[in-house]
N, C-alpha and C positions, 0 to 999 in steps of 0.2 A: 777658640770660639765654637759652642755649638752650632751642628746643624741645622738649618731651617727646616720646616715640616714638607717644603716640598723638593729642599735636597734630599732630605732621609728615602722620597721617594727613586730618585735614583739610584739607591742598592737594587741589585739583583734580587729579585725573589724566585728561590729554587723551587722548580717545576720540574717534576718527571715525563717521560712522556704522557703519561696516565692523565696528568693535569692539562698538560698541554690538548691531549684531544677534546676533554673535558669544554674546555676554551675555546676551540674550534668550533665546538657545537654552537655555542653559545654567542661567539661572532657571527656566525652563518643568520642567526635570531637577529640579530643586532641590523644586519645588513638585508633582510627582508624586511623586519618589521618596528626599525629604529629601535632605538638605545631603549633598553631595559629599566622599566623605573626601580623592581626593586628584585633581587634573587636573593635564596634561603638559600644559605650552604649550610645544610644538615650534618654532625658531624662534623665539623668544619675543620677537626685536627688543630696543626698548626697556622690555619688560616690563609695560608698562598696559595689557594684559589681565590679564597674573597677578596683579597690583596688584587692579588693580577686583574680582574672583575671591572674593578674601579680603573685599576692604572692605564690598561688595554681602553676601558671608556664604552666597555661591553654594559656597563652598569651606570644608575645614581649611586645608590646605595645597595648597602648587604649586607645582610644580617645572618650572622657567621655564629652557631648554635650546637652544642655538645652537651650531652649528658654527665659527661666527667669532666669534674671541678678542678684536676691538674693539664689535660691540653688548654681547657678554654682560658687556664691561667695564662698559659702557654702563648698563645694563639693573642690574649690580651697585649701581653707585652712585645710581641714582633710588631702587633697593628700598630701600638705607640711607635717603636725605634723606625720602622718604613715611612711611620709617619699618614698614618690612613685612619686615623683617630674623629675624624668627623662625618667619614661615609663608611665605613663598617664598623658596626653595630655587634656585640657580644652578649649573647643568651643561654644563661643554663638552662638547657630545657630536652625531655625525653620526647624528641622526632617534634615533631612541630608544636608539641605542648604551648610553648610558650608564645605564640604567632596566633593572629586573626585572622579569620579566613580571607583570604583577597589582598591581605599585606602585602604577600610576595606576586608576584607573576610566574617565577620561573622559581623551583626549587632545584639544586643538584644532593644527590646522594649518593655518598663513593663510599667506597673501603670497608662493607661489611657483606656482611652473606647475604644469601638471596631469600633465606627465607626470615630473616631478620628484616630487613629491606620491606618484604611482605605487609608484615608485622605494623610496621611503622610506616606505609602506605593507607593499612587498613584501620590502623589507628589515629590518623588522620585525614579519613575519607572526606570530612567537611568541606577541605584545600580543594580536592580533588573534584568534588562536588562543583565548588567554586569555579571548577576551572584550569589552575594552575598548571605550567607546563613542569615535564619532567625530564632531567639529566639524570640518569644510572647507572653506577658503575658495581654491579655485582660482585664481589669475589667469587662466588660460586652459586650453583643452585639459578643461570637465568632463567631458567622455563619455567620458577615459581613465579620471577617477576612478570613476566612476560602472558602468564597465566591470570595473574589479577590485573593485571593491564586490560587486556582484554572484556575479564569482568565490569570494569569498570568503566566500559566503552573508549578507551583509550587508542588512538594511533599509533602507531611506531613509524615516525618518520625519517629516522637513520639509524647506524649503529654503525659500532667502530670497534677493532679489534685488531689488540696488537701483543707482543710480547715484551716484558720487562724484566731483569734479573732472573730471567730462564722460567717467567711463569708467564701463561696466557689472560689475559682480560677482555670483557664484557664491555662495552659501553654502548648505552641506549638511550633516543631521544623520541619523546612520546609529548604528544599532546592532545587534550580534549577531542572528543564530533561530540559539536554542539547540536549536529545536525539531527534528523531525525529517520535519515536513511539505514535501513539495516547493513551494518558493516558484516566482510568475507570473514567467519572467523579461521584462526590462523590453524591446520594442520599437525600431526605429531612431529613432524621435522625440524617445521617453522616454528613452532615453540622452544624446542629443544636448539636451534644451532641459529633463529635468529630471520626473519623474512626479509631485512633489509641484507645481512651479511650473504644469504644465498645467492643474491640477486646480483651484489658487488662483485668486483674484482680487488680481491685483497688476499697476495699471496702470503699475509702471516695467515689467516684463517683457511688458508688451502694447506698450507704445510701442519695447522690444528689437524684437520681433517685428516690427515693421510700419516699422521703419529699415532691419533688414538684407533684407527684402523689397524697399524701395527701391534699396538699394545695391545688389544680385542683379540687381535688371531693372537697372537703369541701366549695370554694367557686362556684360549680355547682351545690350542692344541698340549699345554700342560692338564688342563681340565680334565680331556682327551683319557688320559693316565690313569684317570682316577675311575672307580665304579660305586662311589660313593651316594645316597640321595640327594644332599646337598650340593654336590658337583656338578651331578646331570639339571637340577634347580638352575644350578648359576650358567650351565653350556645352554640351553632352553633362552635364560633371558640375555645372552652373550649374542645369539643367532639373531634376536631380533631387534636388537642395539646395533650390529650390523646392518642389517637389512636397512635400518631409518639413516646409518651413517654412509651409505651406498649413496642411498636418495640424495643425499643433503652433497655429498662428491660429484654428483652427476645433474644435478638442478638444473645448472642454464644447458643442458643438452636436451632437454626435452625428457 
């Protein structure tokens, strides 16, 4: 006998941690300012974030969106077997192309670079215009996002950071001032490593800190070796990559 549509919801739906803090945010929203009418999962992959979304009860609905026509296949047919076929929604569409402004509430955007991420904030400024809160998971490149966040009068009201299969990740939650008070803007540090993570106590992002510290001197006293233009170039911006990575080690000491 087949499954019912809301046994299939009883499989597991595989989560990284990535996802999971992902989630976390997104409860935290849920538990301040009740259940989510509607989140964009941008890039949606294989869809288990938009899965979990609904099933956690973080969401109504979600509208689960990819630019390539083999995940969103992808991504189609898991939402059918889990069985989440009437509250996630499937969209070919490049970054919010396909969405009205004000549809979503809350967008998440994970798994691409940061200045793709950029790209596809600025090419959907209308959202952003509107309103819309933001989940961001950078691969690399955060101080691009963090940088038109900013532009765009954007808060950053947490961030999370952790490590997975031996690589470090980004994750940031931002939403609108509606207000009309001039916000602090954020400093070289604060862009670069993050105003909520400085502020935190998160010993993966202190052991971030004190690796690329190592790898900085390490490849500055190879530099050292050399009496080349380009070398002295790269020892010059090596010193003051330091200097901002000092600051950002030493933040809550004054």
């Amino acid at each position: 006998m087949p499954m019912t549509n809301m046994q299939n919801r009883d499989k597991k739906i595989p989560l990284s941690n990535r996802m999971q803090s992902i989630l976390a945010m997104l409860q935290q929203e849920k538990l301040s300012h009740g259940k989510i009418p509607c989140v964009a999962d941008i890039g949606c992959d294989h869809a288990f974030v938009s899965m979990a979304c609904v099933r956690d009860g973080l969401a109504e609905r979600v509208i689960a969106m990819d630019v390539r026509k083999g995940p969103l296949s992808i991504a189609q047919t898991h939402i059918q077997e889990y069985g989440f076929a009437k509250s996630v929604e499937t969209r070919l569409s490049n970054g919010f192309e396909a969405m009205e402004p004000g549809e979503a509430t809350w967008a998440v955007l994970a798994g691409m670079g940061g200045e793709l991420m950029k790209t596809i904030l600025q090419n959907g400024k209308a959202h952003l215009d509107a309103g819309i809160g933001l989940i961001l998971q950078p691969q690399s490149e955060p101080q691009a996002v963090r940088s038109y966040l900013q532009e765009e009068r954007y808060i950053i009201i947490d961030e999370d950071f952790l490590q997975e299969d031996g690589k470090f990740y980004t994750i940031i939650k931002a939403i609108k001032n509606t207000g009309t008070k001039k916000l602090p803007q954020m400093d070289n540090v604060e862009l670069k490593y993050g105003p909520v993570l400085l502020r935190k106590e998160n010993p993966v992002f202190q052991e971030y800190l004190m690796e690329e510290q190592h790898k900085m001197q390490e490849l500055q006293n190879r530099l050292s070796l050399q009496d080349t233009v380009s070398s002295k170039r790269r020892r010059k911006e090596l010193e003051e990559e330091l200097l901002l990575l000092a600051r950002a080690m030493t933040w809550n000491h004054g």
